[in-house]
Structures are given as structure tokens and as C-alpha cells.
C-alpha positions in Angstrom: -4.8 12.6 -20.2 -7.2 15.2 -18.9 -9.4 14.8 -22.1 -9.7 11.3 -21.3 -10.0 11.4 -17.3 -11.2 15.0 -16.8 -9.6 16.6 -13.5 -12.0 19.6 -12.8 -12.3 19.8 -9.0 -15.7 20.2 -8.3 -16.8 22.9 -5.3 -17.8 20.2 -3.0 -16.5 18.7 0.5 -14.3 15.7 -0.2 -16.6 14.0 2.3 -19.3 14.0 0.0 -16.9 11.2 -2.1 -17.5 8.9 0.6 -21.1 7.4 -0.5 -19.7 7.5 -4.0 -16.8 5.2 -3.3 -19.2 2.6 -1.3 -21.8 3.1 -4.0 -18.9 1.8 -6.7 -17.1 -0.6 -4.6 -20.7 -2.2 -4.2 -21.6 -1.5 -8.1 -18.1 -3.3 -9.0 -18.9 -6.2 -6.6 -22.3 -7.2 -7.8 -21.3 -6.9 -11.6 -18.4 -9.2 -10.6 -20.2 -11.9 -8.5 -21.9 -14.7 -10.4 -25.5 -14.9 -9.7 -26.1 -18.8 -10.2 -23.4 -21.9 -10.3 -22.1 -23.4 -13.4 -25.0 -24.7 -15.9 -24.6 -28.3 -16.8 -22.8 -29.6 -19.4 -26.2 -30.8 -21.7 -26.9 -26.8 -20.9 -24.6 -25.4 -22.1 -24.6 -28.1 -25.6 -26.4 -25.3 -27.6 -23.4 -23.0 -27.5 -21.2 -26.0 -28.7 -20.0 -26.1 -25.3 -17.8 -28.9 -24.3 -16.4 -30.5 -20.9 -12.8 -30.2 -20.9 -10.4 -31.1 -17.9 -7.1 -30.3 -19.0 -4.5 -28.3 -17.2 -5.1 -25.3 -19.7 -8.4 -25.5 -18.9 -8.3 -25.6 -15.3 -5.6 -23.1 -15.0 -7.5 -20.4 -17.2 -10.5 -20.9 -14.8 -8.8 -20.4 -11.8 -7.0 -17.7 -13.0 -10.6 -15.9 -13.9 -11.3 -16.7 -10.4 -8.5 -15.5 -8.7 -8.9 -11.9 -11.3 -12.4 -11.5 -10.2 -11.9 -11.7 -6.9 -9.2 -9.4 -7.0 -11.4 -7.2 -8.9 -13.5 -7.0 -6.2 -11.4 -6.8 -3.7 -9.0 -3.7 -4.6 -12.3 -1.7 -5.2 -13.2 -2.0 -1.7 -9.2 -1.3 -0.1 -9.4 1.9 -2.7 -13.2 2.6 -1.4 -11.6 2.1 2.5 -8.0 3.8 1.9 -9.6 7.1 0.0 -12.4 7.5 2.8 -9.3 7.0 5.6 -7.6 9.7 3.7 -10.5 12.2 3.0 -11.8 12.1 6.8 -8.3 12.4 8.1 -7.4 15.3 6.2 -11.3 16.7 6.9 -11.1 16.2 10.9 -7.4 16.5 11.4 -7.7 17.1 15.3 -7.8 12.7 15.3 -5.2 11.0 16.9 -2.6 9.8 14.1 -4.6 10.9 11.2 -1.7 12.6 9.7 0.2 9.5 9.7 -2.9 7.8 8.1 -2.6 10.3 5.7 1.2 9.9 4.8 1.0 6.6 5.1 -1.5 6.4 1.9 -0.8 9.2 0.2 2.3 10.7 1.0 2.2 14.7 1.1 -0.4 14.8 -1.1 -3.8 13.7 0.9 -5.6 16.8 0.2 -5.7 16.0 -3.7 -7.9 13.0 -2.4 -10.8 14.8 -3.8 -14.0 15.3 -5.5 -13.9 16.2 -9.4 -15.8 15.0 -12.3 -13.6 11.7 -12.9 -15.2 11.3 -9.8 -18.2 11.8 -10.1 -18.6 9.8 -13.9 -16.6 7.0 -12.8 -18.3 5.9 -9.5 -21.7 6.9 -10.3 -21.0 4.5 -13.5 -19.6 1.4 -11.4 -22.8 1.9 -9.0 -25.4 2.2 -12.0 -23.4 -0.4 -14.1 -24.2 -2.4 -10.7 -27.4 -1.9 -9.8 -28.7 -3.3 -14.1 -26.4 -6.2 -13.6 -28.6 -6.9 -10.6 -31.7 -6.1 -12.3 -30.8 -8.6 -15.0 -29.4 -11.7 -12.7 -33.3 -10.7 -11.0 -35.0 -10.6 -13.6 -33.2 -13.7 -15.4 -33.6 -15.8 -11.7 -32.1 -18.8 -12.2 -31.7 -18.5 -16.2 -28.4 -16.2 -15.5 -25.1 -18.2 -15.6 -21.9 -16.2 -16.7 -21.3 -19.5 -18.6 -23.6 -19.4 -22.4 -26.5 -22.1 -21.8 -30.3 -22.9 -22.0 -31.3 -24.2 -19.2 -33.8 -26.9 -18.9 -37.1 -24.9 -18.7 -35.6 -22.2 -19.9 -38.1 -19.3 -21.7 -37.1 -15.7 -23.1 -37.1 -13.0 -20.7 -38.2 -10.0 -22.8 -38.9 -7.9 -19.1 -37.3 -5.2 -16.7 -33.9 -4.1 -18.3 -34.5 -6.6 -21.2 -37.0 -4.1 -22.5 -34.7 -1.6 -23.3 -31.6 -3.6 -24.4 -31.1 -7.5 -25.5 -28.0 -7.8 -23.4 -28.5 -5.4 -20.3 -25.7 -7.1 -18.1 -23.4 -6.6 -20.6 -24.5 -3.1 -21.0 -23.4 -3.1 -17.5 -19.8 -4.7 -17.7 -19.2 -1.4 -20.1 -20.9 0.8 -17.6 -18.6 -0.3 -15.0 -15.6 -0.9 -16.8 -15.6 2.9 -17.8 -16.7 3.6 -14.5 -13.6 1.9 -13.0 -11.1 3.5 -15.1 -12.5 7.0 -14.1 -12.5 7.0 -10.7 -10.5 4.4 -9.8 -7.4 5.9 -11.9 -8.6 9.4 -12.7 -7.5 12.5 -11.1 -8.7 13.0 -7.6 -8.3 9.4 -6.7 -6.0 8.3 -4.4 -3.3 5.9 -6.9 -3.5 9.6 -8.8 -3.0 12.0 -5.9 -0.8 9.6 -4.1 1.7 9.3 -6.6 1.8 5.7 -7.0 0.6 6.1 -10.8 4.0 8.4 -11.3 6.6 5.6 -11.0 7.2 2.8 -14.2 5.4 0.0 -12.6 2.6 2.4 -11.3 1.7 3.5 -14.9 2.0 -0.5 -16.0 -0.3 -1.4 -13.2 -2.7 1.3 -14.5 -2.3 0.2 -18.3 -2.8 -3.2 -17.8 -5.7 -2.9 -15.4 -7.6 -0.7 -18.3 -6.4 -3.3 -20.9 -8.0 -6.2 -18.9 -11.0 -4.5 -18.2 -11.6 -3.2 -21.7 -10.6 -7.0 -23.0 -13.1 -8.5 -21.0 -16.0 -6.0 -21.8 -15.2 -6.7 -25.5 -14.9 -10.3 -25.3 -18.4 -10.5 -23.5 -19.9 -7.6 -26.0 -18.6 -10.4 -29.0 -21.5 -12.8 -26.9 -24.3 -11.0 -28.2 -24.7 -12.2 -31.9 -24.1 -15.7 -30.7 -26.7 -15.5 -28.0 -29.3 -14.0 -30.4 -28.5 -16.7 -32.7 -28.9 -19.4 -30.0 -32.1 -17.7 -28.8 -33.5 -16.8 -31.9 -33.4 -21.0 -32.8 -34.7 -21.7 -29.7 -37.3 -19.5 -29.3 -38.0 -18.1 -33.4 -41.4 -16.3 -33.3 -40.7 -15.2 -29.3 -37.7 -13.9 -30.1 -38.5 -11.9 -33.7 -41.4 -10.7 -31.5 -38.7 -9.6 -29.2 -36.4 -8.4 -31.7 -38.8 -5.9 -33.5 -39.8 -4.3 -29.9 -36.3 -4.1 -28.4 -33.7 -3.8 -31.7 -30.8 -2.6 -29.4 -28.2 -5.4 -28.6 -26.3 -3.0 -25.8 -26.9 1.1 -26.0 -30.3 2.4 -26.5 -30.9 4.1 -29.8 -27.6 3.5 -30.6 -26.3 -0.5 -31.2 
């Protein structure tokens, strides 16, 4: 596991975790909140996109709903309960901070730390974060999570979409990794609180990573239908496009 989620403690106060937990909570929370509301049905026609009300349907989108919030959500308790932990077990003269402390962590709050799970997962949710929100700005009303071409819609080649095709999905893999660094590496608090050592602690973990790593790869299998959309749409603009910027998601890479 400590190839994977590496567990060197790094010679630093665990207070200076604090701004990298907000920084990732915030990171997770803007790659997670749609930018613009649902296109229109005639919008989203060019991806073959077709109105359907059934109860499948519904239920699948509310459960998407209900996921993303949650998403969001236990980033920010995990950002709130390891910065409870850290300053309780920095400034222990506070009233009742050792019950804070066993009350999150158990015996173990001063493993609530700093180490370079840390370090690559939060400062990956955060700059994950801040190109999804260069890409919804630079897209402005053009960005739907849903596939579409809006009506007046024209090929934004600018800003993050210089470098890579498909920036904000560039940034669900940014975070995703992110997330499963810091929010389950060593250091953390589910780590050094023990609730990853019981059986439904380590299914929690694996089926948090397998969501997230689903997602990411069902979004990453967007990009050659989107260039083909695209390219139709907009053929000399986008083989224009295409020569300048040939990476779909990783620069110099894919």
C-alpha cells in the first residue's frame, strides 16, 4: 500500500495541513459543481441525445445527484474533522480538545499529520479545481456536464484549451488521484483513526476509489466523441485546432 499511498512524514507542523485541506475540499467542490443548467434537448441532438422520462432514467439522475453532492460534502467534514483534530492535539491546553480528539480519532490523533500522501493528494484536488474553473470560465455558457452544441456555440481553442482538448477532464483525473491520496492515504484522519482497519472501512475505501476511477474513465471515453462532434461542426477550426494542441488530456503524453 505504501508504494501506492506513500506514508513519509514530512518534517513539518501538522498545522501547516490546514490550508491544504481547505485548498482540496474547495478544489473537490468546484470540479463537482456544474457550471451551467441542463442544455436543451435540440442541444444536445448532435450527440444523439434523446429525452427520456422513465423511472431508470430519473432514478440514475438523482442518484448522480445525490453522489455528487455527497462528494462534496464528505470532503469538507474530512477538511473540518482533520483540522479539529490537528489543532487539538497542536494547542492541547483548550477546553475538551482531548475529547475532540478521541472522539475522531481515537488514541491515535497525533498520526493526523503531514506526509507526502498529503501533500500529492490535496495539492492535486486544489489544482485539479482551480483548471476545472478555468475551463467552465473560459467555456462561459458553452460548459454543460451534459454533451451539446449550444445555439451560438463556437470552438474555444483559449486558456487551458491551449494546452489540452479536454482540460476539465484533465481535471476530474487530477482530482480523482488527488482524492484517493489524501483523503485515504496515510496521515489522514479515516487512516490514522482506524476506521479504514475494520471490513466495512476498507469496503468504504474500495468502493469510493472504484467510483471515482469509474467516473474519470467514463468522462475520459467523452473525448473522441466530442472531437468527432466538434470536428463536424467546426472542420477547418477544429483541424486548425487539432494540429496546434494534439493532446486530448496529458501534455506531451495522450
Amino acid at each position: 500500500m505504501s508504494v501506492w499511498l506513500p506514508a513519509t512524514t514530512l518534517p513539518l507542523s501538522p498545522v501547516v495541513k490546514i490550508p491544504l485541506l481547505f485548498a482540496g475540499a474547495a478544489g473537490m467542490h468546484v470540479t463537482f459543481t456544474p457550471p451551467n443548467p441542463t442544455p436543451e434537448p435540440d442541444e444536445a441532438s448532435k450527440y444523439g441525445y434523446k429525452p427520456s422520462y422513465t423511472w431508470f432514467n430519473i432514478s440514475r439522475n438523482l442518484a448522480t445527484i445525490t453522489l455528487t453532492y455527497f462528494h462534496q460534502v464528505l470532503h469538507w467534514i474530512n477538511a473540518v474533522g482533520e483540522t479539529a483534530v490537528i489543532l487539538a492535539t497542536a494547542f492541547p491546553s483548550t477546553i475538551e480538545s482531548g475529547d475532540i480528539v478521541h472522539a475522531l480519532a481515537g488514541n491515535s490523533g497525533a498520526g493526523v499529520r503531514i506526509t507526502t500522501s498529503s501533500i500529492i493528494g490535496f495539492s492535486l484536488m486544489a489544482f485539479g479545481g482551480l483548471t476545472r474553473f478555468l475551463s467552465y470560465r473560459e467555456m462561459g455558457r458553452l460548459y454543460t456536464w451534459e454533451l451539446s452544441v449550444k445555439r451560438g456555440h463556437h470552438l474555444v481553442t483559449t486558456g487551458p484549451y491551449s494546452v489540452v482538448r479536454h482540460p476539465g477532464y484533465s481535471a476530474i483525473g487530477l482530482a480523482t488521484v488527488g482524492s484517493i491520496y489524501g483523503f485515504l492515504g496515510p496521515g489522514s484522519l479515516l487512516w490514522e483513526g482506524g476506521y479504514l482497519d475494520s471490513t466495512s472501512g476498507k469496503v468504504f475505501a474500495g468502493l469510493w476509489a472504484f467510483y471515482q476511477l469509474a467516473t474519470t474513465a467514463k468522462l475520459w471515453q467523452r473525448c473522441p466523441v466530442e472531437d468527432r462532434v466538434l470536428r463536424e461542426q467546426f472542420p477547418e477550426e477544429w483541424e486548425a485546432w487539432a494540429k496546434k494542441t494534439p493532446y486530448k488530456l496529458i501534455p506531451f503524453v495522450y
